[in-house]
MARZA-518556 format. One record per residue (C-alpha): x, y, z. Coordinates in Angstrom, 2 decimals, decimal comma. Each point is the difference from the previous one (the first is absolute). Layout:
<u: X v: Y w: Z>
...
This chain:
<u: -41,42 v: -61,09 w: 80,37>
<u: -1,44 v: 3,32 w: 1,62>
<u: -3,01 v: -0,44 w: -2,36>
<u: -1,33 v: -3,30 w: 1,46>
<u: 0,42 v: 1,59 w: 3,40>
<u: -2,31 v: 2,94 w: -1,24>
<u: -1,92 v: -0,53 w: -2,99>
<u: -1,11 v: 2,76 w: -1,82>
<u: -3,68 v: 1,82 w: 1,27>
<u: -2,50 v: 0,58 w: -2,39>
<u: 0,75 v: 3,65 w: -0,35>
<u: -3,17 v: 0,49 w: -2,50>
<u: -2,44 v: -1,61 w: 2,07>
<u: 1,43 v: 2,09 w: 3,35>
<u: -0,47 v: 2,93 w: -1,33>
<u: -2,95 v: -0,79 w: -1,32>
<u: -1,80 v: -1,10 w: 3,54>
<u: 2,46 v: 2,88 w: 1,88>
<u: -2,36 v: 2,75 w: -2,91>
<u: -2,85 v: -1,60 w: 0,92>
<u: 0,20 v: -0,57 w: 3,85>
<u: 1,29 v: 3,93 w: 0,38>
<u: -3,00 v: 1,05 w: -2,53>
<u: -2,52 v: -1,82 w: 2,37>
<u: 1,56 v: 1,37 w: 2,94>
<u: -0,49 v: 3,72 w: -1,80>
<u: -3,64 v: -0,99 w: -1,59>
<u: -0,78 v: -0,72 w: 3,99>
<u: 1,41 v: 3,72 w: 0,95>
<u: -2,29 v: 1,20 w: -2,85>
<u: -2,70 v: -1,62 w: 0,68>
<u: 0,28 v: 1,14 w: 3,64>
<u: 0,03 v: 3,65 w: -1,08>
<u: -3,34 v: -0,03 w: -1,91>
<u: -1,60 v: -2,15 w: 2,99>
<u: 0,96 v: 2,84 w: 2,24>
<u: -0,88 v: 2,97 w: -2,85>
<u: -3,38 v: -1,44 w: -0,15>
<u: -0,12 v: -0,56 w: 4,17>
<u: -0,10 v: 3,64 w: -0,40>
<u: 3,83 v: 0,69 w: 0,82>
<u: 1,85 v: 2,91 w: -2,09>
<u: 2,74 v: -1,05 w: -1,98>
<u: 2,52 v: 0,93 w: 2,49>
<u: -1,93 v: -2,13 w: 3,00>
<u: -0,49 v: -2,77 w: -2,25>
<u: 3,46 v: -0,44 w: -1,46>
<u: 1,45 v: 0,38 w: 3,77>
<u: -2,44 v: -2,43 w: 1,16>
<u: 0,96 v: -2,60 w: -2,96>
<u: 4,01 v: 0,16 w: 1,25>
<u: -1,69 v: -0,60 w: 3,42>
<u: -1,83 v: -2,83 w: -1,58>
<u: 2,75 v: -1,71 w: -1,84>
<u: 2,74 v: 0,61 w: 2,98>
<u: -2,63 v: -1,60 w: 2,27>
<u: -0,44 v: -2,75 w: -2,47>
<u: 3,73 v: -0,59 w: -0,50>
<u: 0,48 v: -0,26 w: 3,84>
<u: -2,35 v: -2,21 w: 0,43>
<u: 1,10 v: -2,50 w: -2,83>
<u: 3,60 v: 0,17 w: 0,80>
<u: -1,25 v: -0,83 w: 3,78>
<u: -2,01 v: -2,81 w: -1,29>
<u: 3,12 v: -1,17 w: -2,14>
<u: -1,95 v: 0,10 w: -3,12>
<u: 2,02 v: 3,31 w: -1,32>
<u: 3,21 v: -1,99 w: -0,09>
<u: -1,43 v: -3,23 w: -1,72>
<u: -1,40 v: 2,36 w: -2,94>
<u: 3,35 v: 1,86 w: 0,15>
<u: 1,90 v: -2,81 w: -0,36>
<u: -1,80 v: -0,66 w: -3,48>
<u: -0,53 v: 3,46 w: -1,24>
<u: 3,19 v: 1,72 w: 0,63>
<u: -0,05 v: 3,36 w: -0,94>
<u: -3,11 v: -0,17 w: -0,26>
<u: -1,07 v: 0,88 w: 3,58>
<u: 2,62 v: 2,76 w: 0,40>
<u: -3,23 v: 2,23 w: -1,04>
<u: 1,09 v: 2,97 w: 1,97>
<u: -2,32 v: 0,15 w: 2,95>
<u: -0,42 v: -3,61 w: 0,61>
<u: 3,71 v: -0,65 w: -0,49>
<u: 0,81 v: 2,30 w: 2,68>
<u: -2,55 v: -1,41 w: 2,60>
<u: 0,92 v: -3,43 w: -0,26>
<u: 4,01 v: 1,23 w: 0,34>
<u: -1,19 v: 1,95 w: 2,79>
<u: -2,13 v: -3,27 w: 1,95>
<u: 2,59 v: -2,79 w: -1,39>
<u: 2,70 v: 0,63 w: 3,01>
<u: -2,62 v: 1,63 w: 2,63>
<u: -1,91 v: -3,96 w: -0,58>
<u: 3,05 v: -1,55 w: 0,26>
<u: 1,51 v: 1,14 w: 3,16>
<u: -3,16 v: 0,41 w: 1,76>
<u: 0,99 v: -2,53 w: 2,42>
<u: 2,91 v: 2,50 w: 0,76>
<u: -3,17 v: 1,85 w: 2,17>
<u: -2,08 v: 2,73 w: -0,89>
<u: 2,41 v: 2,85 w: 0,06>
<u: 3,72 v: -1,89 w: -1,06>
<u: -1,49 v: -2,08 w: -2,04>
<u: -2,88 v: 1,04 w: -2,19>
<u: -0,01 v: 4,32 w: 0,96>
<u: 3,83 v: -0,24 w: -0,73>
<u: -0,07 v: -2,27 w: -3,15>
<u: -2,55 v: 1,74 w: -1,90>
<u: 2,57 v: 2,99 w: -0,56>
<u: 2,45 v: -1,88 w: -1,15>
<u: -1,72 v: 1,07 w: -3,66>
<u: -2,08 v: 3,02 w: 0,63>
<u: 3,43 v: 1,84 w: 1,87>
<u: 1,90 v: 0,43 w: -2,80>
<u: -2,73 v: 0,71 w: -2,37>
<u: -1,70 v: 2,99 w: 2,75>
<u: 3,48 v: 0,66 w: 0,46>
<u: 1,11 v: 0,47 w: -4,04>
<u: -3,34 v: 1,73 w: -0,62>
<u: 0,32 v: 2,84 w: 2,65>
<u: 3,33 v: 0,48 w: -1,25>
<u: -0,81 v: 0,37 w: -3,45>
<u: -3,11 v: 2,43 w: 0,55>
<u: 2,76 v: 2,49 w: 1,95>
<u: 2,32 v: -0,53 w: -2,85>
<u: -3,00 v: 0,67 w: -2,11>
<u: -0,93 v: 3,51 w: 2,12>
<u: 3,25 v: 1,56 w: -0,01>
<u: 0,38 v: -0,97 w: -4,00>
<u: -3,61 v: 1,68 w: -0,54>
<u: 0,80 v: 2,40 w: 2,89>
<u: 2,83 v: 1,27 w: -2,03>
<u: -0,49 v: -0,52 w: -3,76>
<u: -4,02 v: 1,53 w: 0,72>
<u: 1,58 v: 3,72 w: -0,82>
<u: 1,62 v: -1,13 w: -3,37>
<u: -3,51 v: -1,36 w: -0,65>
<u: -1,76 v: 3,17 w: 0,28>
<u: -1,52 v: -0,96 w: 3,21>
């Protein structure tokens, strides 16, 4: 009975677009980087300004609702790191934007990026008193 209700997915041919969708998304980020390399950007400039780049991108697509649609079909596929994160970050700021300016979108775009600035502050002061301690067994 349940398997009428939800046939099986094509788990082959998911993971199959899911590689290929987050491969394109990272072929773009590469591609990016030697655009800016050969604009004359150090490596350091140019990777920064290919995040920049594909955040931009992301925000822009998930605005336009075009992130979601190829979501929707590539799964896992578009939880490529940097784009992922934009689009989780834009998702609830677009959708409460009617909510104003500042409850609405400034409020809603946290709802994500808190607990991840949040986790990652803590962790690099874990991080500094581990090092901070364990540097004189080291040697250092």
């Amino acid at each position: 009975m349940n398997r009428k209700a939800s046939p099986r997915s094509p788990l082959g041919k998911d993971c199959l677009w899911a590689f290929f969708v987050g491969g394109s998304i990272c072929l773009l980020g590469e591609g990016l980087r030697t655009l800016y390399g050969r604009a004359g950007f150090v490596l350091t400039d140019a990777a920064a300004l290919t995040s920049v780049t594909l955040v931009a991108l992301s925000a822009v697509l998930t605005a336009l609702g075009w992130y979601q649609k190829l979501a929707s079909r590539a799964g896992a596929g578009t939880l490529v790191p940097i784009t992922g994160f934009a689009n989780a970050v834009v998702s609830p700021a677009i959708e409460y934007r009617v909510e104003g300016l500042v409850t609405g979108v400034g409020a809603k775009m946290f709802v994500i990026a808190g607990p991840v600035i949040v986790w990652g502050m803590m962790a690099s002061v874990v991080w500094g008193v581990v090092y901070y301690f364990l540097r004189p067994m080291m040697g250092g």
